[in-house]
C-alpha positions as CSV (number, residue, x, y, z in Angstrom):
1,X,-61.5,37.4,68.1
2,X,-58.2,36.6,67.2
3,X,-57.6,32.9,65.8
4,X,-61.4,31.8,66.6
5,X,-62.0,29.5,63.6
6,X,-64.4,31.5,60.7
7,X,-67.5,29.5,59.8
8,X,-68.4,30.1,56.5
9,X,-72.4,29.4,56.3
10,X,-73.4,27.6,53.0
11,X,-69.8,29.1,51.6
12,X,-69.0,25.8,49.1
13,X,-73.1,25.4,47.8
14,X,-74.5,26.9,44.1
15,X,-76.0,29.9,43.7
16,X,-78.7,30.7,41.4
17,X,-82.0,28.7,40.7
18,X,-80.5,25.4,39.3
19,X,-81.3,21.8,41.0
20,X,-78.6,21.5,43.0
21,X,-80.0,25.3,44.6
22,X,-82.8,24.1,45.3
23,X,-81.9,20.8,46.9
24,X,-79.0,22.7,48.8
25,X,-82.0,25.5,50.1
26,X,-84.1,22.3,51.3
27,X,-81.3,21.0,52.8
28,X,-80.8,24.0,54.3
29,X,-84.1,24.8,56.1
30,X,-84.4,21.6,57.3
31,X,-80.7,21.5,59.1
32,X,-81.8,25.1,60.6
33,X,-85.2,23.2,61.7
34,X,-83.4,20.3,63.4
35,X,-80.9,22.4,64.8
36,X,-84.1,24.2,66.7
37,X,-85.0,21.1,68.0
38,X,-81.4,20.0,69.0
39,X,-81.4,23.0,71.1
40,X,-84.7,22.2,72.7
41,X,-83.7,18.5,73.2
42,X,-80.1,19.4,74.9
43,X,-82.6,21.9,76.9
44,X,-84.4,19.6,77.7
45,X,-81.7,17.1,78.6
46,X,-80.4,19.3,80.7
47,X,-83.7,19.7,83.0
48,X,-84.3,15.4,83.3
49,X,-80.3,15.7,83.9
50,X,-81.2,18.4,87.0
51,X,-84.7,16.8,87.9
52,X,-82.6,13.3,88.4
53,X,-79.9,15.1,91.0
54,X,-82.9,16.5,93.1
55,X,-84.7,13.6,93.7
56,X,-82.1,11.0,94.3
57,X,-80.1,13.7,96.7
58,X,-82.3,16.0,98.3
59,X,-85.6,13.2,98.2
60,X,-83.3,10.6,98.2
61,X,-85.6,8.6,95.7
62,X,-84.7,6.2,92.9
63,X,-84.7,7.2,89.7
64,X,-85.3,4.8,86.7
65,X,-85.7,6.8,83.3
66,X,-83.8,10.0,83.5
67,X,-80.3,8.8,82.7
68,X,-81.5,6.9,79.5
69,X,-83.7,10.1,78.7
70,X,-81.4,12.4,78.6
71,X,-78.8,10.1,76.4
72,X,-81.1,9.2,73.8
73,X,-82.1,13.1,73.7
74,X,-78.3,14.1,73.2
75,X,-78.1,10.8,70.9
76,X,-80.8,12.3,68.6
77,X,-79.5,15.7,68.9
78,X,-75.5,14.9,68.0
79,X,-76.5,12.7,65.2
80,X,-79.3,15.0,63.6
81,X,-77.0,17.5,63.8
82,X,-74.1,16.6,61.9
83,X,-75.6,17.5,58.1
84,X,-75.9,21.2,59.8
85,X,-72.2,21.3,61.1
86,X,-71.1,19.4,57.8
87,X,-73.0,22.2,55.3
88,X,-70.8,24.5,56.9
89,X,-67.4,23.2,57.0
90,X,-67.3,22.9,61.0
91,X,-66.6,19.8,61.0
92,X,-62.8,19.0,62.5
93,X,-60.5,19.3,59.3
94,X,-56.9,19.7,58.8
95,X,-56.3,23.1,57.3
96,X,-52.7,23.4,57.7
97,X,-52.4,21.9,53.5
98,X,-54.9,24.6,52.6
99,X,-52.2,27.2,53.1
100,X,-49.8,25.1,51.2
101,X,-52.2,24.1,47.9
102,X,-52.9,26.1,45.3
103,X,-56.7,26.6,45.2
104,X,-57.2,24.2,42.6
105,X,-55.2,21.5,44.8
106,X,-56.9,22.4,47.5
107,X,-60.4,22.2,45.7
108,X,-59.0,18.6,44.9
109,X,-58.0,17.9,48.4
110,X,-62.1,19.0,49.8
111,X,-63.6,17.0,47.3
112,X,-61.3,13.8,48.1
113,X,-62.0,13.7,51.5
114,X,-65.7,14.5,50.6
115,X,-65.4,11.3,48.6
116,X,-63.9,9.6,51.6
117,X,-65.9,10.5,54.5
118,X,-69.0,9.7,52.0
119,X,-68.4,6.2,52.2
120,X,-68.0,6.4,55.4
121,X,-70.7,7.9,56.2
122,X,-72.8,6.0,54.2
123,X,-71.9,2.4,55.4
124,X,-72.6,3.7,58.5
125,X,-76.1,5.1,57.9
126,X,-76.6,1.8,56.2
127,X,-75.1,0.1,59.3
128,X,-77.5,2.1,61.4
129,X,-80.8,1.6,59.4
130,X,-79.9,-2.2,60.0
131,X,-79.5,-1.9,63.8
132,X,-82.7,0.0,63.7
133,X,-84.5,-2.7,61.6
134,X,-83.1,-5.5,63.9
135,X,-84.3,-3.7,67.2
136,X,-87.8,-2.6,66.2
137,X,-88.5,-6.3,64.7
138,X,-87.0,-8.3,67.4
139,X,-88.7,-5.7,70.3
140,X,-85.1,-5.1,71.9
141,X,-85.2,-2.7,74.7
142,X,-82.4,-1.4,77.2
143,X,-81.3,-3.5,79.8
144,X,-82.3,-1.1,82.2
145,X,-85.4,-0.9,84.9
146,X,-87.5,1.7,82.6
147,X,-86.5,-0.5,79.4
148,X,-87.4,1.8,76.3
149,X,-87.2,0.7,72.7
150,X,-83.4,0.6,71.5
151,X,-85.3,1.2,67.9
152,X,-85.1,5.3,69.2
153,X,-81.8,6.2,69.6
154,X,-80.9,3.4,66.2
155,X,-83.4,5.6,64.4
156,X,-82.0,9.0,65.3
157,X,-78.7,7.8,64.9
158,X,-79.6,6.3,61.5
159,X,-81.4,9.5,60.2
160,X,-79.0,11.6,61.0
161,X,-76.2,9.5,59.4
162,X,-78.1,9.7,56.3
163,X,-78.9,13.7,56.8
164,X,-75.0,14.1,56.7
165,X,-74.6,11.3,54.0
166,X,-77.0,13.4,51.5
167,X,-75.2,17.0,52.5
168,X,-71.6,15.5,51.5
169,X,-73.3,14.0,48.2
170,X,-74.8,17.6,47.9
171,X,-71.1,18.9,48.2
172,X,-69.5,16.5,45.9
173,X,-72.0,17.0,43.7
174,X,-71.1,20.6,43.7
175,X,-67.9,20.0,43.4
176,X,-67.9,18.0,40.0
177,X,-71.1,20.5,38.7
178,X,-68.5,23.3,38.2
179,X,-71.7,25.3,39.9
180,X,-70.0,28.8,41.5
181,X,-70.2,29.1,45.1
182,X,-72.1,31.5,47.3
């Protein structure tokens, strides 16, 4: 395929037997874990999705949970997700400088934005874990009929925030190791 973008998998974490190996393999195996389950879950989000067009058009029934259901599965999913897609590069980045820098400025140029989107990611998983503390203590639910918990999707959304927040601090710590690359 010409032009399809080239994923490299684990292309930028240690080799060899050191701490940051082992924390990158652990890492690792649980991303490929959750990204088993974020399969099942779109799956799965995909049959309330089609179980919730049947009965409201061809029963012509309410429904009251499906909706809700299949967001907070997709919720959980996208955000559980992200340390995965983030340990590989496949995140949305602008390679057109990578051609330009040297590789040493280009190193430079990863491990800034790594910096950057660190802090972001971090206030945000703090952010989250807040929301998720606020909800669960104060018993908030969704304003719908069917009324679940908003402590789920806060939870999901914080975990997965903090998943990605640890694989970028994996990366930077990489980066300033001076470990070799895979």
């Amino acid at each position: 395929m010409s032009g399809a973008p080239v994923y490299r998998e684990n292309a930028d974490l240690p080799a060899g037997s050191g701490q940051l190996a082992r924390l990158s393999r652990a890492l690792g195996m649980l991303n490929n874990a959750i990204m088993a389950l974020a399969g099942l879950a779109a799956i799965a989000a995909s049959l309330v999705l089609s179980y919730s067009v049947v009965v409201r058009y061809v029963f012509h029934a309410p429904t009251y949970w499906q909706d809700e259901m299949a967001v907070f599965l997709l919720v959980g999913a996208t955000f559980l997700t992200a340390a995965f897609v983030q340990e590989r590069r496949g995140h949305v980045g602008i390679e057109a400088f990578a051609e330009l820098l040297s590789p040493t400025a280009n190193r430079v140029r990863m491990t800034f934005v790594d910096i950057c989107s660190f802090a972001f990611c971090a206030f945000f998983s703090w952010k989250s874990w807040t929301l998720f503390h606020e909800a669960f203590v104060d018993g908030q639910v969704t304003s719908s009929t069917w009324a679940p918990p908003l402590w789920i999707p806060y939870s999901l959304m914080a975990a997965g925030m903090t998943l990605l927040s640890i694989q970028i601090a994996l990366q930077i710590a990489v980066a300033f190791s001076g470990s070799k690359p895979r």
